[in-house]
N, C-alpha and C positions, 0 to 999 in steps of 0.2 A: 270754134275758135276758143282758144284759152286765155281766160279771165290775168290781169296783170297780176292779182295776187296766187292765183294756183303757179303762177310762172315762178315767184317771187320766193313760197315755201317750196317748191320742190329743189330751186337752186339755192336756197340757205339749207336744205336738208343736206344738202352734200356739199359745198365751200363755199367762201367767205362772199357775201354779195355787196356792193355797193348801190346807193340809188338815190335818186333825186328826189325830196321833198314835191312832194304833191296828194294834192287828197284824195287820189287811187295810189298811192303810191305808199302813205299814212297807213288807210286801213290795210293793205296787205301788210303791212312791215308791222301792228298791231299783231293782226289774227297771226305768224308768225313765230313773235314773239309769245305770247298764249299757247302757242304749242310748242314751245321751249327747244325754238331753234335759235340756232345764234349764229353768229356770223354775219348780222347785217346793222353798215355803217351808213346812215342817212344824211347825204350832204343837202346843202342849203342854198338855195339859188339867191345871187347877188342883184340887187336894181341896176340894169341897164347893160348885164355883163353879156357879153354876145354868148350862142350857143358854141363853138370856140374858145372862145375864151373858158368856160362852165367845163368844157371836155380838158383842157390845158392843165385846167388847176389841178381836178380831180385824177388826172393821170399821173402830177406830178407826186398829192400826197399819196393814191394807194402806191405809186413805186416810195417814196421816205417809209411806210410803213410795211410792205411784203415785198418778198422777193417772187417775181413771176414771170415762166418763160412763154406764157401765152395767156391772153385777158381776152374773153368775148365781153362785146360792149354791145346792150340792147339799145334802139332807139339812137343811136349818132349814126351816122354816115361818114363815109372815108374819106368825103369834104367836110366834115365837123369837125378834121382833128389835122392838127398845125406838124407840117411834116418837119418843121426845125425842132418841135419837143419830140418828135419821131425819135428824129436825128440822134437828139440828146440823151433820150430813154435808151437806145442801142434797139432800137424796133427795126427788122431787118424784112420783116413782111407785111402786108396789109390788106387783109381781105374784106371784098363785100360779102357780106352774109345777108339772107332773108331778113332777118331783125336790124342789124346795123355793119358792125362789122367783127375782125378779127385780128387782134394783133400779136406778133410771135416775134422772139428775140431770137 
């Protein structure tokens, strides 16, 4: 099984990663950074914000800051994510994937 941080360098080796605050999620986004990859932007979980909500936000800023015609998201499910921001983003697919899912414009 691969460790969250070998997941975390191999996919900041090659494009931009987003991820959520957590202390597995810390130390990889550390050792990462140490090896002078970049492209990982650490968001911050809110008190009380549902998991929903957390997928809403984050989907709204990385669309304000990249353009992308397809986003794998580890760890949500294709019930964690509000199909009216779907709507909104112009997301026209929705796959479950072994990790979470996949969304494609």
């Amino acid at each position: 099984m691969r460790t969250q941080k070998k997941e975390i360098e191999e996919l900041a080796g090659e494009m931009p990663v987003w991820v959520i605050q957590s202390i597995e999620n810390d130390v990889a986004v550390c050792s990462a950074r140490k090896n002078k990859l970049v492209g990982i932007t650490v968001f911050f979980t809110i008190k009380n914000e549902s998991k929903m909500e957390t997928c809403s936000r984050i989907l709204y800023n990385v669309d304000d800051h990249h353009q992308f015609d397809r986003l794998v998201i580890y760890g949500a499910m294709a019930s964690d994510i509000d199909s009216e921001v779907l709507s909104r983003l112009g997301i026209v697919d929705l796959q479950q994937t072994k990790q979470g899912c996949e969304l494609t414009r």
